[in-house]
N, C-alpha and C positions, 0 to 999 in steps of 0.2 A: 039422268045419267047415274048410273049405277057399277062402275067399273070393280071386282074383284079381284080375277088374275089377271095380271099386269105384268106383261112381258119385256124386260128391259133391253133397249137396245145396245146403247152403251151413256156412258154420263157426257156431260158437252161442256161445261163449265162449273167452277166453283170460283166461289166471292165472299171475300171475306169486310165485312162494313162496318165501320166504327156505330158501337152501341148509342152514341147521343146523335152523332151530325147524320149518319147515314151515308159517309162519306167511304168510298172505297178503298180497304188498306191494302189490298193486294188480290190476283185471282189468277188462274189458268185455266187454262184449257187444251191439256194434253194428259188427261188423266187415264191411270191403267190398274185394275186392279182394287176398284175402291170395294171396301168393305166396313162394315159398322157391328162394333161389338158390343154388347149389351150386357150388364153381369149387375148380380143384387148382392146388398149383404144381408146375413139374417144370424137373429141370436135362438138358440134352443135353450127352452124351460125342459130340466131335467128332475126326476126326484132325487131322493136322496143314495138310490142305489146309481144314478145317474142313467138312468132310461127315458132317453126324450120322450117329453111328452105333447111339446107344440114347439112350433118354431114359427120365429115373427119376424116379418120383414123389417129392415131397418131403411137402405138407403138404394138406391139405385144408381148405377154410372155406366155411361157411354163413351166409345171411344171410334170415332171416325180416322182410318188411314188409307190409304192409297198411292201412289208412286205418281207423277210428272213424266211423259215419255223423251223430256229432251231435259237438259240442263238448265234450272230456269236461275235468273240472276234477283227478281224479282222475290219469288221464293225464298231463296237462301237468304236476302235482306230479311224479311219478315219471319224465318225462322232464325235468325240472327237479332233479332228486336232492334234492328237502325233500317234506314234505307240506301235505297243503291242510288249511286250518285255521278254524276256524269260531270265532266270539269269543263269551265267556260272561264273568259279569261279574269275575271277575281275570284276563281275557285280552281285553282290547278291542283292537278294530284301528284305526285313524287310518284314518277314510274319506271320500275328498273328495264333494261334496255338490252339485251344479250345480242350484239352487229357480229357477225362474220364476215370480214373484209379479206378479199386474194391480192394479196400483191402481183401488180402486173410489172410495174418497170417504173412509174412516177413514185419520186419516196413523197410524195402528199397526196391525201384523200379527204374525199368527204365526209364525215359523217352524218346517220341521217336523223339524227337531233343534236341540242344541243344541250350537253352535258349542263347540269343545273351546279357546280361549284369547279372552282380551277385547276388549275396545278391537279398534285397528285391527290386532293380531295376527290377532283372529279373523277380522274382515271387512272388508281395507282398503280395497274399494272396490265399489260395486255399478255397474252400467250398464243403460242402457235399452237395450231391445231394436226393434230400427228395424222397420218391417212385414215387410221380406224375409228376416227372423230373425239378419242383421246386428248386430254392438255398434253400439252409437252413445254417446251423451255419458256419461261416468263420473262418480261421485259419491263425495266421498272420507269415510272413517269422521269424527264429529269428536263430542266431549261432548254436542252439540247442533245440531239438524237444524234447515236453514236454505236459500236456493237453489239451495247448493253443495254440500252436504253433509247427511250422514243420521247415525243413528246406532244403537243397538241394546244391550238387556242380555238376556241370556242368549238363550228364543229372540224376545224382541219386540224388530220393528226399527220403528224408526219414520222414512221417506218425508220427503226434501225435501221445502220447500214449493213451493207456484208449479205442482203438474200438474194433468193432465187426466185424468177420469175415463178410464179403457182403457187409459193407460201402462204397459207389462208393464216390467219388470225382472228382469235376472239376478244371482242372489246367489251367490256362489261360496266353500264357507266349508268346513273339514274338524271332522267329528266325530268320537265315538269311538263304535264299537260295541259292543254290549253282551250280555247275557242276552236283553233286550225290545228292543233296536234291532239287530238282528243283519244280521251280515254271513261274507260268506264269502275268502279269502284264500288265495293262490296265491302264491309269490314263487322266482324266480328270480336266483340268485347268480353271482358269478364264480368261485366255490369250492368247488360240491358239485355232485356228479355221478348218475344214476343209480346206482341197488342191485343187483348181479350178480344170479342164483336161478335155479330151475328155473321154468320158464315150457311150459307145457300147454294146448293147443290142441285143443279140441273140436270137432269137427265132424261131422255129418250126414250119412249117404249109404246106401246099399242096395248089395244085390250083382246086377251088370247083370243075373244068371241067374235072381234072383229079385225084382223091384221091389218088390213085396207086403210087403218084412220091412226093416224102417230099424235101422240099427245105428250107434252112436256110435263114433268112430274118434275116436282121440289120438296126437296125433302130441306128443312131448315132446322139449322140448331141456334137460337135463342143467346145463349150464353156459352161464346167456344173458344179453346184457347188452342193455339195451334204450340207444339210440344218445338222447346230448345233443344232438345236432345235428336240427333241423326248421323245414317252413317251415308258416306257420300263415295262413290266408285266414280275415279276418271278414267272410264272406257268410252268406246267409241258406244258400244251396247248397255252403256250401265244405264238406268232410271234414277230418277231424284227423288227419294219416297218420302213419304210425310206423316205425322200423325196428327188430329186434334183431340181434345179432351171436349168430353160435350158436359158443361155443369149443367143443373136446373137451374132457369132462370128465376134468383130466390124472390126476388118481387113479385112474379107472380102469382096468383091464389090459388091456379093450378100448377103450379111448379114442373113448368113443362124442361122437359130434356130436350126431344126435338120432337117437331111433325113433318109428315108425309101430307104433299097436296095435288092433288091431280085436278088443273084447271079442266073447264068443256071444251074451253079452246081449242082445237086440230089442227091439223093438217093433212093430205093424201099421203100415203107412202109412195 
């Protein structure tokens, strides 16, 4: 086996593995755009008129990024340095709750959770929603619901007096999540970082000489830190882009950054 040009088809996954357990910290597989930078430093010997005379390599650094094609939760944990977390019922999560309720003609309703504190802790204030989906007039929590005010125990609130059938309302209340109301959790601190590890990139491609034979090619970086810093677009079309830092893995004797490895293993196209 002798492969030179090697034609990439596209990458298929990336895995990032804790350095001692070998344990998985995070990976996708919707990657677009990946690229690898490679940059040296070097110092110049000048005389004294200052006319380089040699210049000497000092350090080497790499820098793997590429974009996620969908919004990934997982990601964002791990460029966030916590994990994503899902609530069951001795782990609930405080979730806020935005209900639009239309008044039809019953002054009580259901709501479809239940508010996690009372009175007007839970719900101090509801508004009507004006036809161009605007706030408009606010109504404030009180024992008992009257032209001014509404009121609510657990999730039945029950609607000032005085409207008209078709007045929608916005009810804005936080609950807790649960085993059966479940939610998902992501949170981003000022004091935890991404997880250093070896990070493995898979990719797809054939050799130009033979296009017929598809071969998995991995390219690994040793010692990789995936970058806290990103910028994140909520579009229907935006990408979730990433960077890592590739160090040398200084234990080793060759102080590797990364390698490329193209197993014999194939497959047909």
């Amino acid at each position: 086996m002798d492969i030179n040009n090697f034609v990439i088809d596209r990458p298929l996954r990336g895995i990032m593995l804790h350095s001692s357990t070998g344990a998985v910290l995070w990976s996708i597989n919707q990657i677009e755009d990946p690229s690898l930078t490679v940059s040296a430093e070097t110092t110049d010997a000048v005389d004294a008129l200052g006319t380089p005379i040699m210049t000497f390599n000092r350090a080497k650094n790499a820098e793997f990024s590429a974009s996620n094609s969908l919004f990934d939760l997982g990601l964002l944990a791990a460029q966030s340095g916590t994990a994503k977390l899902s609530s069951t019922a001795l782990a609930t999560i405080e979730t806020p709750c935005f209900e639009e309720i239309t008044y039809a003609s019953s002054a009580t309703v259901t709501l479809s959770h239940t508010p996690n504190a009372a009175a007007s802790a839970g719900i101090p204030f509801i508004y009507k929603v004006n036809g161009d989906g605007t706030l408009g007039t606010s109504y404030a929590y009180d024992s008992t619901a009257d032209a001014t005010t509404f009121t609510f125990v657990s999730t039945s609130l029950t609607f000032p007096t005085g409207l008209t059938a078709g007045d929608k309302f916005l009810v804005i209340y936080y609950y807790d999540a649960n085993a059966s109301d479940e939610a998902v959790s992501v949170t981003n601190t000022a004091v935890d970082f991404p997880t250093a590890g070896k990070f493995i990139l898979e990719v797809l491609g054939c050799d130009v000489c033979d296009v017929s034979t598809l071969y998995y090619a991995y390219l690994i970086f040793p010692s990789a830190k995936l970058a806290s810093d990103f910028d994140l677009n909520f579009t229907t079309d935006s990408k979730h882009p990433f960077s890592i830092k590739c160090m040398q893995d200084y234990c080793d004797s060759e102080k590797k950054l990364f390698q490329l490895i193209v197993p014999e293993a194939a497959i047909s196209a």
